[in-house]
Each structure stands twice: as structure tokens, then as C-alpha cells.
C-alpha positions in Angstrom: -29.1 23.8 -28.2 -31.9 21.4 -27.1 -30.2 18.5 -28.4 -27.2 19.3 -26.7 -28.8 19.5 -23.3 -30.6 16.2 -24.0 -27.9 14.9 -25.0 -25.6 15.8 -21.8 -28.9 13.8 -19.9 -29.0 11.0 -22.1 -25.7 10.2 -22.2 -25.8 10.3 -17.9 -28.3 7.6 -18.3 -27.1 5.3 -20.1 -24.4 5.0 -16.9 -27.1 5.6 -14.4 -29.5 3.1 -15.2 -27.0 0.5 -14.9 -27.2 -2.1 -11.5 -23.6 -1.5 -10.3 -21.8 -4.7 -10.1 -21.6 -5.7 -6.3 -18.7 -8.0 -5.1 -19.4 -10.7 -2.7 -18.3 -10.8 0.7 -14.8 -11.7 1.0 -14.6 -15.8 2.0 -11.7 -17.8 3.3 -11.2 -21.2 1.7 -11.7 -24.0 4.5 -9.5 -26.8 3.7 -7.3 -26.3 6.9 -4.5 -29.2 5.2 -3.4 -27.9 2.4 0.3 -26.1 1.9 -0.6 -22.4 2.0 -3.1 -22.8 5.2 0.1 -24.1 6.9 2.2 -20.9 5.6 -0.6 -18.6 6.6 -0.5 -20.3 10.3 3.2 -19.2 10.0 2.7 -16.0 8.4 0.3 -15.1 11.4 2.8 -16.3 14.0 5.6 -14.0 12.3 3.8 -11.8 11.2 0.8 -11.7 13.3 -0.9 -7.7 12.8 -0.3 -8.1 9.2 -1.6 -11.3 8.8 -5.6 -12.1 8.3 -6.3 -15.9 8.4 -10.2 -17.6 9.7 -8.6 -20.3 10.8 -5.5 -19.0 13.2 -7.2 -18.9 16.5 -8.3 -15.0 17.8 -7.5 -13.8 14.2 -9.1 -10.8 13.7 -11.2 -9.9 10.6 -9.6 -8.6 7.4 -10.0 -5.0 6.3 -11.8 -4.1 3.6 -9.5 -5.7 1.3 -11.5 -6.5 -2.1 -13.5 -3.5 -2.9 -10.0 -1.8 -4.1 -9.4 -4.3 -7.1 -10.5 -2.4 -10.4 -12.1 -5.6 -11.7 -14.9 -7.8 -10.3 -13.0 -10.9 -11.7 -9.8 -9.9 -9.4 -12.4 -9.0 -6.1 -14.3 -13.2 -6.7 -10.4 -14.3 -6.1 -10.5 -16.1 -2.3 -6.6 -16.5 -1.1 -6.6 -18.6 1.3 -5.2 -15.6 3.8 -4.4 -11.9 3.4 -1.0 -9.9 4.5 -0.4 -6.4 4.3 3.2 -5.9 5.1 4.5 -2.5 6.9 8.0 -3.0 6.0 10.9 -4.4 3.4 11.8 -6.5 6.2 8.1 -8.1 6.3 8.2 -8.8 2.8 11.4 -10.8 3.0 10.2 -12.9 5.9 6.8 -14.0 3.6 9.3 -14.8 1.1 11.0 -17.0 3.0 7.8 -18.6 4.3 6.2 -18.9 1.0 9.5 -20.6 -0.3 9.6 -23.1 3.0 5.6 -24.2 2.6 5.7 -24.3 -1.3 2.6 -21.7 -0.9 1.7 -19.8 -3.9 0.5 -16.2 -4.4 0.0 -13.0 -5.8 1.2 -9.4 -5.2 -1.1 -6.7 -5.5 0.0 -2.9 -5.5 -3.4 -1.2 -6.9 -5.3 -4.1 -8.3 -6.1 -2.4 -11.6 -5.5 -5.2 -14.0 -8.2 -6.9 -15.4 -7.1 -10.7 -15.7 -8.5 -13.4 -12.7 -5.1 -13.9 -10.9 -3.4 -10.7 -12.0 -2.7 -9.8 -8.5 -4.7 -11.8 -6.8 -4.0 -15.7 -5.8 -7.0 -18.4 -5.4 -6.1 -20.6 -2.3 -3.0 -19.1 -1.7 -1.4 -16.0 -0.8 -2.4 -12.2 -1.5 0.2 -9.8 -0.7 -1.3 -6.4 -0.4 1.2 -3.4 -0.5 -1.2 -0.8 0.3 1.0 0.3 3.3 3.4 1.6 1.1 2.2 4.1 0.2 4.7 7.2 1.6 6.6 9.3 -1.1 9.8 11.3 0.1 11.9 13.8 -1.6 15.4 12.5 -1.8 18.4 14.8 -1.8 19.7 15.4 -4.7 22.9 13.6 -6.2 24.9 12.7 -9.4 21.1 11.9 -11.2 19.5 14.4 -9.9 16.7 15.0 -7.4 14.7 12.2 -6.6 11.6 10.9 -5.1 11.0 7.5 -3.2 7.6 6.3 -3.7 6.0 2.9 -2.5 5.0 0.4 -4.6 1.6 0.8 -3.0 0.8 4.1 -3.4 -1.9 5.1 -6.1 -1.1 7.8 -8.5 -3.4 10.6 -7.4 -1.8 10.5 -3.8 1.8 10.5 -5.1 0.9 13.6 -7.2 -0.6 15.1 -4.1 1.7 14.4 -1.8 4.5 16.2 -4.2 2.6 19.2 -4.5 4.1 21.0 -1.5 7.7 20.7 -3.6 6.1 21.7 -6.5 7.4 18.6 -8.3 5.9 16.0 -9.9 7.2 12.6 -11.4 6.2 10.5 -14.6 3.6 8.2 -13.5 0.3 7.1 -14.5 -2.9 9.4 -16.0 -5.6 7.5 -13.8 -5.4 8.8 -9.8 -6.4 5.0 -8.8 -3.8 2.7 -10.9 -1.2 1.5 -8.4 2.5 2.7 -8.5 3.9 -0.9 -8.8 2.4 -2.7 -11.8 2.2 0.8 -13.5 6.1 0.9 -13.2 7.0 -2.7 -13.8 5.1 -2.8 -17.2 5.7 0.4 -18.8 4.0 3.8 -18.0 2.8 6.0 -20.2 2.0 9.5 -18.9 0.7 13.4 -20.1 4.6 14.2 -20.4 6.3 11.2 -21.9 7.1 13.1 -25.4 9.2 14.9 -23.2 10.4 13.0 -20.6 10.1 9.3 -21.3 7.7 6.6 -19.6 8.1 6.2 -16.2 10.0 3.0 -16.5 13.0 4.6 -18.5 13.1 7.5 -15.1 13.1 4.7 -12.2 16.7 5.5 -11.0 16.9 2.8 -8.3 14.3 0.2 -7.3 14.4 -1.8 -3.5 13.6 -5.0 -4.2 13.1 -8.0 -2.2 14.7 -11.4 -4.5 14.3 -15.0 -4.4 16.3 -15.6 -1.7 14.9 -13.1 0.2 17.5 -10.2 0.8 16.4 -7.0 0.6 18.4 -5.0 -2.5 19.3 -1.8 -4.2 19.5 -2.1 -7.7 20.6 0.3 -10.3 22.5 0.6 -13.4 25.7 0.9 -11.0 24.8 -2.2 -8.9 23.1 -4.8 -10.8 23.1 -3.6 -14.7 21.3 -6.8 -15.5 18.1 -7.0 -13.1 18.3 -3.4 -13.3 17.3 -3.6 -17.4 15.1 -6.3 -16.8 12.8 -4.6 -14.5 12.6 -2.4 -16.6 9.5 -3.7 -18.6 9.7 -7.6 -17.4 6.5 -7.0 -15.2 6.6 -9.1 -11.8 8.9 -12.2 -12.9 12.0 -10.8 -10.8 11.0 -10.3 -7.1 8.6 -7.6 -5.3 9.5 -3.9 -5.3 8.9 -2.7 -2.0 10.0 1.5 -3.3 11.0 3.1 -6.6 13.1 6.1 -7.1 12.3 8.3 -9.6 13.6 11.3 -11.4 11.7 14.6 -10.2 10.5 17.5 -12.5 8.8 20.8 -11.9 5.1 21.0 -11.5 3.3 23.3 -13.9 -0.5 23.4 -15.6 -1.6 22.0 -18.6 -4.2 23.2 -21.7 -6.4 20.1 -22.4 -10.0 17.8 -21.8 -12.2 15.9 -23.2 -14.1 16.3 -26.5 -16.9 14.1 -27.2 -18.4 13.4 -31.2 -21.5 11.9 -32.3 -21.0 10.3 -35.5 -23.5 11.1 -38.8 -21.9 8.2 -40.8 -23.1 5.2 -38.7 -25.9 3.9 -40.1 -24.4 3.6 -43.7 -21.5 2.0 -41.7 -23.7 -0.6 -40.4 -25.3 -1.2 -43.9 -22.1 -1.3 -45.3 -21.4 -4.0 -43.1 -24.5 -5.6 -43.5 -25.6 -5.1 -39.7 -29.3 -4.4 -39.4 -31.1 -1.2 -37.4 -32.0 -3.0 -33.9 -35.4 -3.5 -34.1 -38.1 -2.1 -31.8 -39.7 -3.6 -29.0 -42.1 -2.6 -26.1 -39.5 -2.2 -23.6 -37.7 0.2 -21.4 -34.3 -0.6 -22.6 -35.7 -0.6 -26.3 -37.2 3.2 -25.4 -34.3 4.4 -24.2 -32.4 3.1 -27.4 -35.1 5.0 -29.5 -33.7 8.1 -27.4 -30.7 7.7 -28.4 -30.9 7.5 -31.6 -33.5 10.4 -31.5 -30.6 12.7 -30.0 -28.0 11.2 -32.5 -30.2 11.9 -35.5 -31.3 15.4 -34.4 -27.9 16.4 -33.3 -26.9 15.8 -36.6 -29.8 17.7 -38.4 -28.3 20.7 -36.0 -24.7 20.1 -36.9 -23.1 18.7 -34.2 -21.9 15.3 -35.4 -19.3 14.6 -37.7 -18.0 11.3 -39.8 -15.5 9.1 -38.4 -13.1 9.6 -41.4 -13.1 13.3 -40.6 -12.2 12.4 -37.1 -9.6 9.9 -37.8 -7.6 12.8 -39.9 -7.9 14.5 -36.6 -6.2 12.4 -34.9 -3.6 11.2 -37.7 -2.4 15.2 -38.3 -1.0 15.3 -35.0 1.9 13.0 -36.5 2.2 15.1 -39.4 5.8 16.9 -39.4 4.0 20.0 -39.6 2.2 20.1 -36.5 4.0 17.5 -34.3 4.7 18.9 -30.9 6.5 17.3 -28.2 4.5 19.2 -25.3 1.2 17.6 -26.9 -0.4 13.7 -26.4 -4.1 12.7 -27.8 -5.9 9.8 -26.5 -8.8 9.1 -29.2 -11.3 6.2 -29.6 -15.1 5.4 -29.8 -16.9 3.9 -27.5 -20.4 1.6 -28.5 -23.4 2.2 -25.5 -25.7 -0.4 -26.2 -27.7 0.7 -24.0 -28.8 3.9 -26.1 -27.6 1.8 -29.3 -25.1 5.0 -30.4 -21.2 5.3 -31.1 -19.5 7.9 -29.1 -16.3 9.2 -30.5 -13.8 11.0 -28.3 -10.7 12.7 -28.2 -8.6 13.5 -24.6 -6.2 16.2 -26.3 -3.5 17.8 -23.5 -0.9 19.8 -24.0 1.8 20.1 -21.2 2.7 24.0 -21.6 -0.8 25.2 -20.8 -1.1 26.4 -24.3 -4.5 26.9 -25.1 -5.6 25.8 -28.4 -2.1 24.4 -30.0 -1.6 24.5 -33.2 -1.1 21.2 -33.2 -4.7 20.2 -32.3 -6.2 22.7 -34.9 -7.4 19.6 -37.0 -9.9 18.8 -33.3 -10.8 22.3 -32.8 -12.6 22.4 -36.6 -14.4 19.4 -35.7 -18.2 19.8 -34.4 -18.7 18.2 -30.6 -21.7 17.9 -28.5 -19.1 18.5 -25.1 -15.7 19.9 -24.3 -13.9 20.9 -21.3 -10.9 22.3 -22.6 -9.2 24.8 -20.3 -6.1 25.3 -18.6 -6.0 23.8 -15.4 -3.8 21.5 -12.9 -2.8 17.9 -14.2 -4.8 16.5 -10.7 -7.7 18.2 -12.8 -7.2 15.7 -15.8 -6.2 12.8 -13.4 -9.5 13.1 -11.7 -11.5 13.7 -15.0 -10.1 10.6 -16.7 -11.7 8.7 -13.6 -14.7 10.3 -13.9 -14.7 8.8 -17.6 -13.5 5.3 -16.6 -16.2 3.5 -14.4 -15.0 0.8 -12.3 -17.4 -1.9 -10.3 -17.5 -4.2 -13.4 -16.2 -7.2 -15.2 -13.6 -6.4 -17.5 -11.2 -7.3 -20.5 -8.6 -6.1 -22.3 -6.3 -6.0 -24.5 -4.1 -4.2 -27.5 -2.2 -4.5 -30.5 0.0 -2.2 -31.8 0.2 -1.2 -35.5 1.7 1.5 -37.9 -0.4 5.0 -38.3 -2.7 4.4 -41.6 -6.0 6.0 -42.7 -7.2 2.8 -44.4 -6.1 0.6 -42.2 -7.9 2.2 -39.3 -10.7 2.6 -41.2 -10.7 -1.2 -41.4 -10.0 -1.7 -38.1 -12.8 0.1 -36.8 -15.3 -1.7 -38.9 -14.3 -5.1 -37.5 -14.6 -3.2 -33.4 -18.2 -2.3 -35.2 -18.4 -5.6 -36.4 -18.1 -7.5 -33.3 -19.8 -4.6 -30.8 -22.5 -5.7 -32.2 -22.2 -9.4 -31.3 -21.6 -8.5 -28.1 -25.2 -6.6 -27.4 -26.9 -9.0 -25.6 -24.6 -9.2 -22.7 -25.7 -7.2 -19.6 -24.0 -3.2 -19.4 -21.9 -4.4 -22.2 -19.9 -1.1 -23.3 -16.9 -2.0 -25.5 -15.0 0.8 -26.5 -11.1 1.4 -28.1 -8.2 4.1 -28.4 -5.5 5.0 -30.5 -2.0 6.3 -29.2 1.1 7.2 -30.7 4.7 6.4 -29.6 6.8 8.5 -31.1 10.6 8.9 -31.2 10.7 11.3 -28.9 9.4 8.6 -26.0 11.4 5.8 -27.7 15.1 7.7 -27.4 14.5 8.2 -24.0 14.1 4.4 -23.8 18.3 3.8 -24.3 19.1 5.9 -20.7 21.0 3.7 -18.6 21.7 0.8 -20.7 18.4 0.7 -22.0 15.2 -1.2 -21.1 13.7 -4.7 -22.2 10.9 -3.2 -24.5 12.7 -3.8 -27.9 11.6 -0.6 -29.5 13.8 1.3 -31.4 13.3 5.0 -32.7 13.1 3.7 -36.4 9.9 2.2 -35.4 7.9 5.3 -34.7 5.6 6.1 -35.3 3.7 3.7 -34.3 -0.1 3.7 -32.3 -1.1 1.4 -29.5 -4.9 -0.2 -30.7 -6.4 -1.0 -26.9 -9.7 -2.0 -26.5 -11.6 -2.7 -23.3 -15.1 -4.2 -22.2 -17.1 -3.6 -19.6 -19.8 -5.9 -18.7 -22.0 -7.3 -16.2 -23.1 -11.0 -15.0 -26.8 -11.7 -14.6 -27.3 -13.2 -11.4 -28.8 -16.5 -11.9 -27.7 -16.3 -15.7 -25.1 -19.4 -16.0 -22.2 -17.2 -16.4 -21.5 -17.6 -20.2 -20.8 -13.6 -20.0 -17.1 -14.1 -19.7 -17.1 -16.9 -22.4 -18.7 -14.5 -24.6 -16.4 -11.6 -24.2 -13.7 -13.2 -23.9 -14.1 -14.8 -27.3 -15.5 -11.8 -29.0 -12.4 -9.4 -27.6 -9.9 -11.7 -28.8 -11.9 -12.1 -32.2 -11.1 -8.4 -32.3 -7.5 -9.3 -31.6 -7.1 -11.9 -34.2 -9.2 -10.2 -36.8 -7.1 -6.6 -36.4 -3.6 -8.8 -36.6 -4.7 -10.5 -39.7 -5.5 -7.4 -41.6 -2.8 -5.3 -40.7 -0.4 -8.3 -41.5 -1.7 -8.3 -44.6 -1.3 -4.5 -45.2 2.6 -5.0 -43.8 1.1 -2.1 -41.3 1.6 -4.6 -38.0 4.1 -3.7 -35.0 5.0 -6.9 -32.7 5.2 -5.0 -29.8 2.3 -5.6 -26.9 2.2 -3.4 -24.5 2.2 -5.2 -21.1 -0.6 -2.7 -19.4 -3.1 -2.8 -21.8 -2.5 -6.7 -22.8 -5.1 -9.3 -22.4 -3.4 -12.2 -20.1 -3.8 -14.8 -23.4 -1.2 -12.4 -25.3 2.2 -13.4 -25.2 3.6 -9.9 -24.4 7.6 -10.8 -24.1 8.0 -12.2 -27.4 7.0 -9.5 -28.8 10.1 -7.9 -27.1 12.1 -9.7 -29.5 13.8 -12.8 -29.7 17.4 -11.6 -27.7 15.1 -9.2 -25.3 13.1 -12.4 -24.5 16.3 -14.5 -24.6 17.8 -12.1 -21.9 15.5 -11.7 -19.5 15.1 -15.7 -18.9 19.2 -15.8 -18.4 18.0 -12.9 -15.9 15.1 -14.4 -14.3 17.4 -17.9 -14.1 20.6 -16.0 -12.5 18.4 -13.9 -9.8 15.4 -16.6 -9.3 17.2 -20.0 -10.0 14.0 -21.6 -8.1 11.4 -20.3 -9.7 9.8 -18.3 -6.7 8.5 -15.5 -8.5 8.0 -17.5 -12.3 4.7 -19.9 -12.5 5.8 -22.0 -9.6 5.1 -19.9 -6.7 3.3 -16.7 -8.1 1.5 -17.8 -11.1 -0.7 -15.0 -12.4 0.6 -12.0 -14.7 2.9 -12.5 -17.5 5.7 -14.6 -17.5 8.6 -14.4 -19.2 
């Protein structure tokens, strides 16, 4: 039990000794002629309390504004001003300015995704939502009971804020991932076997379009724009509130399960990737730790092999055990700093079940930490941000492919393959997951004429391959960091493609949440999904207000 207590210390350090990324001080760009200085002088005279401009005489100084962005890349953005509406009505009248200057900008509900200009707009315009942020229990009518939430809101509040009804809505797994993107992109959550993603249980959304009005739009009044905000991201206007369908709020059985690996080091000879060698240094000691710890957890019997874990994780598909009340997320992480592969496994089941059958394949499996147990889902909210660090550079991005033992198998060597390129770059910790969608989630996708997705239940299953990295610049250092991880991630892209094209095991689909911003997510809709939602964009945004004119950054159709 030694190991396992040094283990639970070691792994703590390899986050602790890290410098956490600091963003700079927010700056205002000083060119006072250019188009979007002009609109912010217009948005403060309008809009004056909600408006934060330097140059606008007795301005006053923005709030705290940047810290809140998930990625450092999004908090180095400088928009030439700031506005945080308080109403529908404010949004409409920054439309209308925005249109009249030819200003660009950005909208930014929780700032969680990871590409420069995701939400965020150099010299121009940032639109933060954060004020809406109430959530209201509807009454109840022909599609049920309801909740309004604001775009602005972050997911742990919403669930909070429905506890007193004892109701809870589909929405995201992380407590700090805004309602907005979240909604507009997709939305996976613990329930969706069940219930669907969150997009296919928006009921209504209020938008404000291109021309400014404020609308409702459903199935019933706008079929069209109604499908194609469904899953068509932020290419149709801004959605100031979403309704969603309410369900009861009960506990779940679940955790996380962590899994050193025995089978590493013949992995990495396999592959022809050499021990890292030894040096009189502090990082290079603390390395040697960790590999200490790997090697005598596994003399102890606490590791296991990653093809013993992978059939883990593939038997929850079988017929035999699938369960609609269960979800996995697995993956393996690579800490350079202590120079070890961490495998995990984030098992829940939404019937507070403990130990389904279902998940008998984990249970045999040795771990070095598991906090299985039944508890709320704010428990398992707040523990997947304690696993998530945020403060640092970041990229992503995912593929999806067809469940397959040997394809996997490959797939993880090439994320071994390039880790290890990537080990020189400062707090480097790249790490990936595998989910399923299943039928179950995919039916659900055809309520109320369907969504813009393109998936069909003949597809499933299939498993979302994500991969993220976190990293750090060295101050002073040039910056090639970005270049570097950039290129390596989307090596891992490319190289994963190729191989499960040539196994016929590849799935079009790119899953707009998880996508790096080089992927071209809405082809992989299909070509009549893609096809559809331009003929939507053109009929609703015939100017090109919220397409790469005037609000450049996420993905546009």
C-alpha cells in the first residue's frame, strides 16, 4: 500500500510543480480611426453601462473580463472594446451598430473553446453574455415542462439553480462550459442514452437575427432555422435564451478510476522510442519517481496492460451488457513531467446502481484510485473539473471512427508516437478519450424534424477519438510552442484518419465541441446537411452578419 500512497503524492505533483499560466492584463487597441473604435463610440453612447471602451471619455474600467476564457490563447485576444448586454433588446441594438460601422466581433457565452478567435474578436467587438445567466421554470404546455436558461449561464449554476424543483435538464458534464456554445454545437451529457443531447431537447430558442429583431423560433414557427440551430454552431444569429425540456433530478453510481500501465515500455520499444535518459536535474528526478512508482506498482499488482483495458471499455457495447442508464469516458493521458501514461476510465451510471453489470469488465481491472459511490450528479460535475485544469494553452481536436480492438490499438501507438515529440514543450500533457454514440442518442436526434448532424442510427456505434494538449509558453522563448503543437496534434489527426481509412473503420462525422478550428466540421454533416444550412444561413443572413464578414471566428458553414 506504499506505492499507492506515493503514488496519490506523485501524481499531485506533477500538477503542482507546474508555473500556472498567467494572462496579461487586459489592453485596449489604440488606433482611435479605425471602423470598430467608431462603433464602440456608438455602442457606449447607446449603450453606455454596458459598454467598456479607453477611448470614450469618463469610460469606466472593464470588469474582470478575461480571466473566465478556458484558454490562454482566447484571454491574449484584445477587442478593441467590451459589451455585456442586460437584455434581448441590447443585443439587437449592437447588431444594428455593428452592421452600420462594418465592425466585426465575437460572441462569448463561457469562453471554453480552445481556438484564438473562438469567442473572442482582435480589434473588434467581444460580446460577453455573462448577464444571462437566470434559469426559470416555465409552465408546462403541449411539450412539456420547460426551463428558460441564458445563453450565459454556466452549467454548474443551471444545475443549481434547478435543484429547488428537483429537475434537471440535459446539458453539459463540466460546471464551467457555457450554456450557449454547448447548445449550438451539440451536447453530450451523463443522460443522453436516455434522453438525447441537449441540442435534440432545445424546444424554442430567442434569437436575435441579422436584421436585428428579436425571435422565437421552433419547429412550429421557423422549421428551417429551427433545424439549423440545431448543430450549425453560431453562423445564424445570437441566442439570447434556450428552452429546454425538464426531467426529474435523481443520484447517480459512478467516478473516476485511474490505471497505471505494465505494458509501456515494450510499447515504446516496439515503436522504437528510447527510455529518456537521465540527467542531473530536478525535472529528470522527479521523472525517475515516476517511473519508480510505475515499476513498483506493478511489482505489487496494481497496473494493468492497455489491451486489457481497451476490452474494458469495448464490452460496454457488447449486446450483452449494453445499458442505456450507463456512459464511460476512457482515455490515457502522457505526464511528461513524471515521464508515465495514466489510463482512466469515468464510468456513471444514471440509476444510482452501484456496480452495474455493465461495467463488470472495469471493476476486474487493478487501479491505483477510484471514487466510485453513489452520489449527486453536482458531485461528478465538480469532479470532472477537478480533473480538467484550466490556466493553459490549449488544442484540440477529434475524429470519430467505428469501435475496433486493432484499430485502437493502432491508434494509440501513433498518440504514443507523437507524445513523445511533443516532450520538450513546457507543462506539455497531451492526453485522449474514447466515447460511444449509440442508437439510443442518435434516434432521439429525428424529434422535431430532425437536427443538422447527419447521423443516422445505422451508424452506431460509433466512438468520438478527442484528444487535447495542454501546454505552456516560456516567457522569453520565441513562441514556437503553438507551432509545435499545433503541428504535432494535427499529425495525430491526419495519421489516425489515414489508418482507419485504410481499415474502412472511419466515420465522417466531426463533432463541433471537440473539433480543432482547421477541421472542416460541416462537411462532415454531409453533402445535403451542408447544402441546407447555407440555403438557411443565405434566407435568415442574406448579408453575411453573422458568416466571416462580420463575426469571423468559429466554424462557418
Amino acid at each position: 500500500m506504499r506505492v499507492l500512497s506515493l503514488f496519490r503524492v506523485v501524481l499531485p505533483l506533477a500538477i503542482a510543480s507546474r508555473s500556472q499560466a498567467q494572462s496579461r492584463d487586459q489592453a485596449i487597441l489604440s488606433d482611435p480611426d479605425t471602423a470598430c473604435h467608431n462603433a464602440c463610440r456608438a455602442l457606449k453612447s447607446s449603450l453606455a453601462t454596458q459598454t467598456y471602451h479607453a477611448l470614450t471619455p469618463d469610460s469606466v474600467p472593464a470588469p474582470d473580463l478575461v480571466s473566465s476564457f478556458f484558454a490562454i490563447q482566447q484571454r491574449e485576444i484584445i477587442p478593441a472594446c467590451w459589451l455585456t448586454p442586460l437584455s434581448a433588446q441590447d443585443v439587437s441594438t449592437a447588431i444594428n451598430i455593428l452592421k452600420e460601422y462594418g465592425c466585426h466581433f465575437a460572441v462569448k457565452s463561457g469562453g471554453h473553446g480552445a481556438s484564438m478567435g473562438m469567442s473572442s474578436s482582435e480589434g473588434g467587438v467581444t460580446i460577453d453574455m455573462r448577464m444571462f445567466d437566470a434559469v426559470e421554470i416555465l409552465e408546462a404546455g403541449k411539450e412539456g415542462e420547460r426551463a428558460r436558461i441564458g445563453t450565459g449561464g454556466r452549467w454548474g449554476e443551471v444545475y443549481k439553480k434547478l435543484e429547488p424543483y428537483r429537475k434537471t435538464v440535459i446539458g453539459g458534464r463540466d460546471p464551467r462550459v457555457g450554456v450557449g456554445g454547448f447548445l449550438l454545437g451539440g451536447g453530450i451529457s451523463f443522460i443522453s442514452r436516455r434522453y438525447g443531447w441537449a441540442l435534440d431537447n432545445v424546444v424554442n430558442y430567442e434569437v436575435i437575427i441579422a436584421n436585428g429583431s428579436i425571435s422565437q423560433i421552433s419547429q412550429a414557427t421557423a422549421p428551417d432555422l429551427y433545424w439549423a440551430l440545431r448543430g450549425g454552431g453560431n453562423n445564424f444569429g445570437i441566442v439570447t435564451h434556450f428552452d429546454l425540456a425538464t426531467y426529474p433530478l435523481t443520484q447517480a453510481w459512478g467516478g473516476y478510476n485511474f490505471y497505471l500501465l505494465s505494458d509501456i515500455p515494450s510499447r515504446l520499444s516496439s515503436l522504437s522510442i528510447p527510455p529518456t535518459p537521465f540527467t542531473f536535474t530536478t525535472s529528470s528526478l522527479v521523472q525517475q519517481v515516476g517511473n519508480f512508482v510505475n515499476w513498483g506498482a506493478c511489482k505489487l499488482g496494481y497496473c494493468t496492460t492497455i489491451t486489457d483495458w481497451l476490452n474494458a471499455y469495448l464490452s460496454i457495447l457488447e449486446k450483452e451488457q449494453y445499458d442505456i442508464d450507463t456512459q464511460v469516458i476512457a482515455g490515457i493521458a502522457y505526464s511528461s513531467d513524471l515521464d508515465i501514461y495514466i489510463a482512466c476510465a469515468n464510468p456513471i451510471h444514471a440509476k444510482a446502481v452501484p456496480n452495474p453489470r455493465a461495467f463488470a469488465a472495469f471493476k476486474k481491472l487493478p487501479h491505483v484510485y477510484s471514487s466510485n459511490r453513489i452520489a449527486n450528479y453536482s458531485t461528478f460535475h465538480k469532479e470532472l473539473h477537478d480533473w480538467n485544469a484550466d490556466g493553459y494553452r490549449q488544442f484540440w481536436a477529434t475524429l470519430t471512427i467505428k469501435p475496433n480492438s486493432t484499430l485502437m490499438q493502432n491508434l494509440i501507438s501513433i498518440f504514443i508516437q507523437e507524445s513523445q515529440s511533443l516532450k520538450q514543450v513546457k507543462n506539455v500533457l497531451p492526453s485522449f478519450v474514447f466515447q460511444a454514440i449509440t442508437a439510443d442518442e442518435i434516434l432521439h436526434m429525428s424529434r422535431n424534424g430532425g437536427n443538422s448532424l447527419g447521423l443516422s442510427d445505422s451508424d452506431a456505434p460509433i466512438l468520438t477519438y478527442s484528444f487535447t494538449i495542454l501546454y505552456s509558453k516560456i516567457e522569453g522563448g520565441g513562441g514556437g510552442e503553438d507551432r509545435v503543437i499545433q503541428e504535432g496534434g494535427r499529425r495525430i489527426v491526419e495519421r489516425s484518419e489515414r489508418v482507419a481509412k485504410e481499415m474502412g473503420l472511419w466515420h465522417p462525422f466531426i463533432y463541433l465541441n471537440y473539433a480543432d478550428i482547421s477541421q472542416d466540421v460541416f462537411s462532415s454533416y454531409g453533402t445535403e446537411n451542408h447544402r441546407k444550412l447555407k440555403e438557411v444561413q443565405k434566407k435568415w443572413d442574406p448579408e453575411g452578419v453573422f458568416g466571416k464578414r462580420l463575426q469571423p471566428g468559429g466554424f462557418k458553414v
